[in-house]
Every structure is written in C-alpha cells, then in structure tokens.
C-alpha positions as CSV (number, residue, x, y, z in Angstrom):
1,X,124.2,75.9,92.2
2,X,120.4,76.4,92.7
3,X,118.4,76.5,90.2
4,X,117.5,79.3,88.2
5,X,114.4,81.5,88.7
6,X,111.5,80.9,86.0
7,X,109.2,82.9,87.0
8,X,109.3,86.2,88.8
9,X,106.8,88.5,90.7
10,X,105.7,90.6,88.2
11,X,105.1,87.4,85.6
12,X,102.9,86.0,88.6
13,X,101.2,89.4,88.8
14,X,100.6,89.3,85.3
15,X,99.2,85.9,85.3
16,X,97.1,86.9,87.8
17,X,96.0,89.6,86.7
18,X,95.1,87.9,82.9
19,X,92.9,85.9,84.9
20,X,90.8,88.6,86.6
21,X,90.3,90.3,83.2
22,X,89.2,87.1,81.7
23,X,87.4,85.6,84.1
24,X,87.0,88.1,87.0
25,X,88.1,88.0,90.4
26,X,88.5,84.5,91.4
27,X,92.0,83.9,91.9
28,X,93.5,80.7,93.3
29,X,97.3,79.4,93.4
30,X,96.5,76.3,90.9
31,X,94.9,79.0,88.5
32,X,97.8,81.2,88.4
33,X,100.3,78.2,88.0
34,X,97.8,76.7,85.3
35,X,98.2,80.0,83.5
36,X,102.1,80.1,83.6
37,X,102.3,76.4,82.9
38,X,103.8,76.0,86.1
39,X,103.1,74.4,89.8
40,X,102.2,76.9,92.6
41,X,105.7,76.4,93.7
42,X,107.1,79.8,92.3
43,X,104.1,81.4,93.4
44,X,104.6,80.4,97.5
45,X,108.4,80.9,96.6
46,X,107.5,84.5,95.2
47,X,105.0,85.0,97.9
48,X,103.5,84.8,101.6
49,X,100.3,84.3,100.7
50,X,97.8,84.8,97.6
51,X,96.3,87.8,99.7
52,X,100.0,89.7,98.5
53,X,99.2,88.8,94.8
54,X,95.4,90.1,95.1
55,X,96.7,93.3,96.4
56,X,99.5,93.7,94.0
57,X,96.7,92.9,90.9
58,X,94.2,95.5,92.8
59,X,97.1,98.0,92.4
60,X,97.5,97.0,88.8
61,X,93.9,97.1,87.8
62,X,93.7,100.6,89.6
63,X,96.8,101.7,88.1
64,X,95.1,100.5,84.0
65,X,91.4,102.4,84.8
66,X,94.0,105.5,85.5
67,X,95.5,104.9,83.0
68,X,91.9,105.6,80.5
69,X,90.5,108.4,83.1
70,X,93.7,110.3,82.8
71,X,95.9,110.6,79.9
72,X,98.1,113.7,80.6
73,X,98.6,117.1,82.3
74,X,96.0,118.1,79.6
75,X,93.3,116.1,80.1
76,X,89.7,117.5,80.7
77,X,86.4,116.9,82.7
78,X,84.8,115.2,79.4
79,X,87.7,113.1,78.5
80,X,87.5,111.6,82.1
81,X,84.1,110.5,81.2
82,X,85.1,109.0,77.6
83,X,88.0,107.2,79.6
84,X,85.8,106.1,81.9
85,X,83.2,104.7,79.2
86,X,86.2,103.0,77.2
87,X,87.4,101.4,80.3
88,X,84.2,99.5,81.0
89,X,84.3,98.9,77.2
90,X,87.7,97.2,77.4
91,X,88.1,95.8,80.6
92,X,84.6,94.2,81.3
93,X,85.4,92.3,84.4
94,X,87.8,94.7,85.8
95,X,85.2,97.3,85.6
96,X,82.5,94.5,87.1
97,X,84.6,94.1,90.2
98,X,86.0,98.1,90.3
99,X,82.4,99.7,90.4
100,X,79.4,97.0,90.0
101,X,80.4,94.4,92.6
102,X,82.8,96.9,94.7
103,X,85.3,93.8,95.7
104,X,87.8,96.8,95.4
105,X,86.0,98.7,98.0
106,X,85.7,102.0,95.9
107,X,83.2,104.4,97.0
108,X,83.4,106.9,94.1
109,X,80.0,108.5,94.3
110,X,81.9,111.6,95.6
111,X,85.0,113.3,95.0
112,X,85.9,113.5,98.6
113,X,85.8,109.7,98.5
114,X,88.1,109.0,95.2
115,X,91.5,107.2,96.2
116,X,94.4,108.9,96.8
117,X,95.9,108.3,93.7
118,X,92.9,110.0,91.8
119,X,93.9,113.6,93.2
120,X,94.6,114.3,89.5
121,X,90.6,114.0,89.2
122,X,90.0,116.4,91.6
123,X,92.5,118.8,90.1
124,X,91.0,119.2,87.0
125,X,87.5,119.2,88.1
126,X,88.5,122.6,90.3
127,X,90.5,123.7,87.6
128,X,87.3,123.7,84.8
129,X,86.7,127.3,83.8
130,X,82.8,126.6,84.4
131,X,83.7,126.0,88.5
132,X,86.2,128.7,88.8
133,X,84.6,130.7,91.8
134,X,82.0,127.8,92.9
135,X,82.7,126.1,96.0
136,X,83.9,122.6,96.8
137,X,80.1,121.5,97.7
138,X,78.8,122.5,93.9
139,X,81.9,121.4,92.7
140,X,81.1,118.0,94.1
141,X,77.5,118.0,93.1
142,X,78.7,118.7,89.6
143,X,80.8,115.8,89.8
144,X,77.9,113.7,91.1
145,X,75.7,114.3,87.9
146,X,78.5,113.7,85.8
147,X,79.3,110.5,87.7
148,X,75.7,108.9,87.3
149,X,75.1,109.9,83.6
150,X,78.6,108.6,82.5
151,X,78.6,105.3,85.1
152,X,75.0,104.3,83.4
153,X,76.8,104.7,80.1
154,X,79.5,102.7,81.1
155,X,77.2,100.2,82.6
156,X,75.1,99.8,79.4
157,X,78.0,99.5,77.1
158,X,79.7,96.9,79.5
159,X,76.9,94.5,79.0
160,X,76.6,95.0,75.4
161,X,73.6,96.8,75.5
162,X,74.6,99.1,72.7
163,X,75.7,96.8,69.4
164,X,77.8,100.1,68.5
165,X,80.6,100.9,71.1
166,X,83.2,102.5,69.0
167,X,85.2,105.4,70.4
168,X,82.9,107.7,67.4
169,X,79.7,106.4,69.8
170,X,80.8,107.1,72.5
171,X,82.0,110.8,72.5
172,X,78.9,111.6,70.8
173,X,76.9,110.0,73.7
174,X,78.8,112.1,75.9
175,X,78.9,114.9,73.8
176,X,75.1,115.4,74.0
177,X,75.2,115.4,77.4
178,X,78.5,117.9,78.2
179,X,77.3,120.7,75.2
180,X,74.1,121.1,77.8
C-alpha cells in the first residue's frame, strides 16, 4: 500500500503563498517544504515545476486584491478605492509585487488594460450615475484620476507613512477627495 498523501496542492499553494505575503516574491522548493515542515518531495510529487506553483499563487493573490476591490453586486466607484487602500494596508508585499514592482505584469493605469477577471470594475464604473451618457474615453480618464489619487494613498499607507491607517482614516481620506 503506498503511503498516504501529506500534503496536497492547495496546502503547497498555501505555503507558498504565506511566504510571498511575508516575505514577498521569492519562492524556492526548500522554502515551501521549510514552511510545511516537509522535504520538497511533495512539492515535485504535487508539481512539474515551481513555475506551476508561482502561477497558481499569482491566481491566488489576484483572486484576495478582488476580493477587497469588489465586495458584491452592490459595490461602488468609492468602495473600489477604500478596497484598494485596505488591500495595500493588509497585504503589504502582495501589493509591493501587484503594482510597485509589477512582477505580476499588471498594467492598470487604464481600464482597457485591467485583467479579465476585473470586468466587474468596468461594470460599475459605466454603470455610475455621474458617467451615464459620457463616453468610454471620459469614462477612462475618470478612472485615470481616480487611479493616481487612490494608488498614492495606497502607496503612502503601505509604507507606513501615515501612523493612523484604520478603516475611519481611510474613507475620510477618500471621502475628501470623491465629495469634489
């Protein structure tokens, strides 16, 4: 009887993706296997190669940034923004790789550019009562002024700029911006 399975793909995902939050995007076999207590055994077992587990955590890290932009059907332009700020809060290094250091490749200067995944964004940015009847072009150059007022927020916060980064701050930061 062969032995039983320890560790499956989604608790080497994990592990891998614990590492990129704490330490950023520097994954190797021997660090995943230290982190599950483990040899890299289950990891070449599990996968072909480490490039499989970097893509699976890009999809994960992806899928947790979604996860603050949009909360549900409901969500609006500004609470994009606060999502965004509390992601780059939370997930320092994630948000270091996503939009500082681009290892995710993201080009999100534009709305035309956001990933496929992010049509939800779009959506809701046509849908705003205040771009009903404006065409994609100002639509998009909305979403451009938006972008570089909440991304320097974000930034700032991220490297602890700001000694006060509770979720109070940071709606009335963006607050004073939106109510122009």
């Amino acid at each position: 009887m062969p032995p039983k399975i320890k560790f499956t793909k989604e608790d080497i995902i994990n592990a891998a993706l614990e590492i990129v939050i704490e330490e950023g995007f520097c994954l190797t076999a021997r660090k995943i296997a230290r982190k599950m207590d483990s040899s890299t055994r289950p990891i070449y077992s599990n996968f072909d190669s480490l490039r499989e587990i970097e893509k699976d955590v890009i999809k994960r890290s992806h899928e947790i940034f979604l996860s603050y932009l949009i909360k549900d059907e409901n969500t609006q332009v500004k609470d994009m923004g606060v999502g965004y700020v509390k992601f780059a809060r939370d997930y320092k290094n994630l948000f270091k790789i996503m939009f500082l250091e681009n290892k995710l490749n993201l080009e999100i200067t534009s709305m035309r550019n956001l990933p496929e995944e992010s049509s939800l964004v779009i959506e809701i940015m046509r849908n705003v009562s205040e771009h009903k009847g404006k065409d994609m072009d100002e639509i998009n150059m909305l979403f451009f002024k938006r972008w570089i007022y909440v991304h320097g927020l974000a930034v700032l916060i991220s490297s602890n700029q700001f000694t006060d980064t509770s979720d109070e701050f940071i709606n009335k930061i963006i607050d004073s911006y939106t109510d122009k």
